[in-house]
N, C-alpha and C positions, 0 to 999 in steps of 0.2 A: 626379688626385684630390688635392686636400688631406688635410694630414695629421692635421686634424681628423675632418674625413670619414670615412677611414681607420682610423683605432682609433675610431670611433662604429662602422663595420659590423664590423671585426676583433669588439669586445666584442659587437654585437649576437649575428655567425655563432657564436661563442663560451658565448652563453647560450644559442641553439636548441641544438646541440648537448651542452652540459649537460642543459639538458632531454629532449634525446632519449635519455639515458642514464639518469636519476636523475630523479623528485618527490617533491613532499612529501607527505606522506603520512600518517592518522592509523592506527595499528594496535596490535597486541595479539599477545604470545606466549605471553601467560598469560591466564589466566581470572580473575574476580572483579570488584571496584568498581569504576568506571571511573576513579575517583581512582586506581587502585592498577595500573591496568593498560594503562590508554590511552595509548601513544605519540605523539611527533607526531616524525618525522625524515625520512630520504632513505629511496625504495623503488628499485629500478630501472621504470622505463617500460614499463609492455607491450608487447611485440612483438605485429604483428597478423599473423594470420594467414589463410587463406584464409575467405572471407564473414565477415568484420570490419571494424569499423569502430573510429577512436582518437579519443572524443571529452574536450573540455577541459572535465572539471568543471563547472560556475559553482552549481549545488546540490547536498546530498546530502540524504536523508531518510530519518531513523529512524524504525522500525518497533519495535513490543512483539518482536519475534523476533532482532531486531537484538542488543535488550538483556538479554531471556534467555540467548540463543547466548553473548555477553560473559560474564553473570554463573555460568554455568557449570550451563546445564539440560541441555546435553549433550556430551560428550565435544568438545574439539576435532579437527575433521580435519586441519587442517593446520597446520603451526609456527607459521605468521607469515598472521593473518587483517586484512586491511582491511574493514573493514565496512560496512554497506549496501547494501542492495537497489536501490533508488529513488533514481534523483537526473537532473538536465538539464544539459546544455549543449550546443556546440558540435563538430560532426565538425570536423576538422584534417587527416586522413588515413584512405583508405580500402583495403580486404586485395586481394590478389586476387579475379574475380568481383562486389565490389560496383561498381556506376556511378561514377564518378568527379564525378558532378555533383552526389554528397552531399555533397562537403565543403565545409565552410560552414552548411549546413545546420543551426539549431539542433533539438536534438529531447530527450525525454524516455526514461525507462530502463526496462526493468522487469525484475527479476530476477535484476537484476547480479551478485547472489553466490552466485545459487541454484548447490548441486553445487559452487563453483568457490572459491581463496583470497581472490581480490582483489574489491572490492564500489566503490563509489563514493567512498569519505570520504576521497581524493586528487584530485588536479591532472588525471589522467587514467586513462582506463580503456579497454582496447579489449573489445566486447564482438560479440554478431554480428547484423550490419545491422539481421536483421527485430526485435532489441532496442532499440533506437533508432528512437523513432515522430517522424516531425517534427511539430512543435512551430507551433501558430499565434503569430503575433504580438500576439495578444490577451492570451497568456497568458505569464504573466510565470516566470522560471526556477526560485523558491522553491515559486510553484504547480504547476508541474508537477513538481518531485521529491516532491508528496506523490502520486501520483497512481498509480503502480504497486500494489503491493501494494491499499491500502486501496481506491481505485477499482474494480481490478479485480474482486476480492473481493465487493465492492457490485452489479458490473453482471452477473456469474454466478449469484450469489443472487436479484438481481430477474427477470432475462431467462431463465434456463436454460429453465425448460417450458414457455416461450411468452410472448406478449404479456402485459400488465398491465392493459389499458387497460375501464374498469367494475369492476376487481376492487377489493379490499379488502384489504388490507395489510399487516401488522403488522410494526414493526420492533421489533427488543429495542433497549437501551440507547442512546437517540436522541440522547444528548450523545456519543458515540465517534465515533471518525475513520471505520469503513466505514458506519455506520448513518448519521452524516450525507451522504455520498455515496448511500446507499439509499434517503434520501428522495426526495433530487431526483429522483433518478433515476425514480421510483418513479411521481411528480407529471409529469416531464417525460412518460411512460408512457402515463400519462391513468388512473392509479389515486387512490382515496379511501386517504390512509395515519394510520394510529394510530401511536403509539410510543409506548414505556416510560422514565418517568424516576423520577429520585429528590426531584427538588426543584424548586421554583419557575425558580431560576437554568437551569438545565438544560431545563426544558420552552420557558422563552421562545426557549434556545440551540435547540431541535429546530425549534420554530413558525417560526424567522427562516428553518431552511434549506427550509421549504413543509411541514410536518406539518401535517396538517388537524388533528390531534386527539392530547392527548396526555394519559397515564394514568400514576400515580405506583404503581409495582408494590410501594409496602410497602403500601398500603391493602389492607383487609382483602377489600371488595369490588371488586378492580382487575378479576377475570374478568367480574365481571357488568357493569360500565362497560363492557370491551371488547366485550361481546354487544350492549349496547343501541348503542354506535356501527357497528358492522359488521352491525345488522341481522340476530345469528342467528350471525356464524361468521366467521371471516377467509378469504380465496380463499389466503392465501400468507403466511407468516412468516418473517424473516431474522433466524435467529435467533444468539444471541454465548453464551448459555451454556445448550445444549441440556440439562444434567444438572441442575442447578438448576432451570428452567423449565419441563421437560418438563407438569410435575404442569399449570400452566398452560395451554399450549399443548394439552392435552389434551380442555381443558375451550374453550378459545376455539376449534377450529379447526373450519370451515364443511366438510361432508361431503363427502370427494374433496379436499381440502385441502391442501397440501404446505409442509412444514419444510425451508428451504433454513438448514439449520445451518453455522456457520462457526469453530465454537469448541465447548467445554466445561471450559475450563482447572479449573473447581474438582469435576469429577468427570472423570476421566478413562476410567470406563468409565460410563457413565449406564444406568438401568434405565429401561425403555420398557413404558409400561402398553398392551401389546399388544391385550387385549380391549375394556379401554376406548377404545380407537384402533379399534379394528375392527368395534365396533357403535354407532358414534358415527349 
């Protein structure tokens, strides 16, 4: 071998193993701004463990919980947090128990840091197998790190008590990350979908992802709009701020109706007009 050749794989074998010890990594040992808190240095590598897999980054994606958790809504668990739930790339290595013929494999993440320290917003992560969905070649690695969380979220909300398809729909705030996932979904389903916006911009943003119909919730008559388009009552609402909207949704929703809530950040315990709900 030449002695170029030579110190080319000497420094190659030399950086895999750097990397198998050490990545880069963004994190946080304290709480607050992200100006004030966000790292970016060396973390050690994940070791994998049994039904795991060690996949190489190439996206990560922040979530609203991501950045709460940061800003300090709740107690840190652990010293040294990396963040993100959501993110895509590439298997490199697989744990004891998974098939060996995932490596390589591009795939998608979901709930990378749920319970656990380390999240996606590094070079690597090992997480286990069935967290790592592969990945089509249609879909490109920044779109599939959004896909966890807010997808998921979207396709629970539409799908949990069955089919969609002739029903009527209503989505709350049709400009956000899970209600646009709610629409398609909703339209892929074979349901007629309403959503709620605040403004022009916004509603053309809902109509692009397939809202059939879209209503601006500061109007005064926004319930009676919802009734005349759903013919009487919504079959299903996916709703983002159930304490807030309830008063609404009380007044739109079709008899046997169901509130697939998924939030209520600005009421944390919401009051539920039971009677009215229950002699609707």
């Amino acid at each position: 071998m030449k002695i170029g050749s030579l110190v080319k794989t000497f420094f190659t074998l030399s950086t895999l193993n750097q990397r198998r010890f050490s990545m880069k990594a963004a994190f946080y040992t304290t709480q607050g701004p992200a100006a004030d808190s966000i790292q970016i240095g060396d973390q050690p590598t994940p070791k994998l463990t049994h039904g795991e897999v060690l996949v190489r980054l190439k996206s990560s994606g922040t979530n609203p919980s991501d950045v709460k958790s940061r800003a300090g809504s709740r107690p840190m668990s652990y010293p040294t947090i990396i963040p993100h739930s959501d993110g895509a790339g590439t298997i490199e290595a697989v744990g004891a128990g998974v098939d060996s013929s995932r490596v390589g494999q591009n795939v998608w993440l979901w709930n990378a840091q749920w319970q656990r320290p380390f999240g996606t917003a590094a070079e690597y992560i090992s997480i286990a197998s069935e967290q790592a969905v592969d990945l089509p070649n249609t879909t490109s690695f920044n779109e599939a790190a959004c896909l966890g969380i807010p997808a998921m979220t979207a396709y629970r909300c539409v799908f949990a008590d069955g089919p969609v398809e002739g029903k009527k729909i209503l989505v709350a705030g049709g400009a956000g990350s899970v209600a646009r996932y709610a629409i398609q979904m909703a339209k892929a389903g074979g349901a007629k979908v309403i959503t709620t916006i605040s403004s022009n911009e916004k509603a053309a943003y809902a109509r692009a992802a397939g809202a059939d119909h879209t209503v601006n919730y500061r109007d005064v008559n926004a319930a009676e709009q919802i009734l005349d388009l759903t013919d009487g009552g919504t079959h299903r609402a996916i709703e983002l701020e159930l304490g807030v909207n309830i008063k609404l949704l009380t007044e739109v929703m079709h008899p046997n109706g169901t509130i697939a809530a998924y939030g209520s950040a600005q009421s944390f315990t919401p009051e539920i007009p039971f009677i009215q709900m229950m002699f609707k």
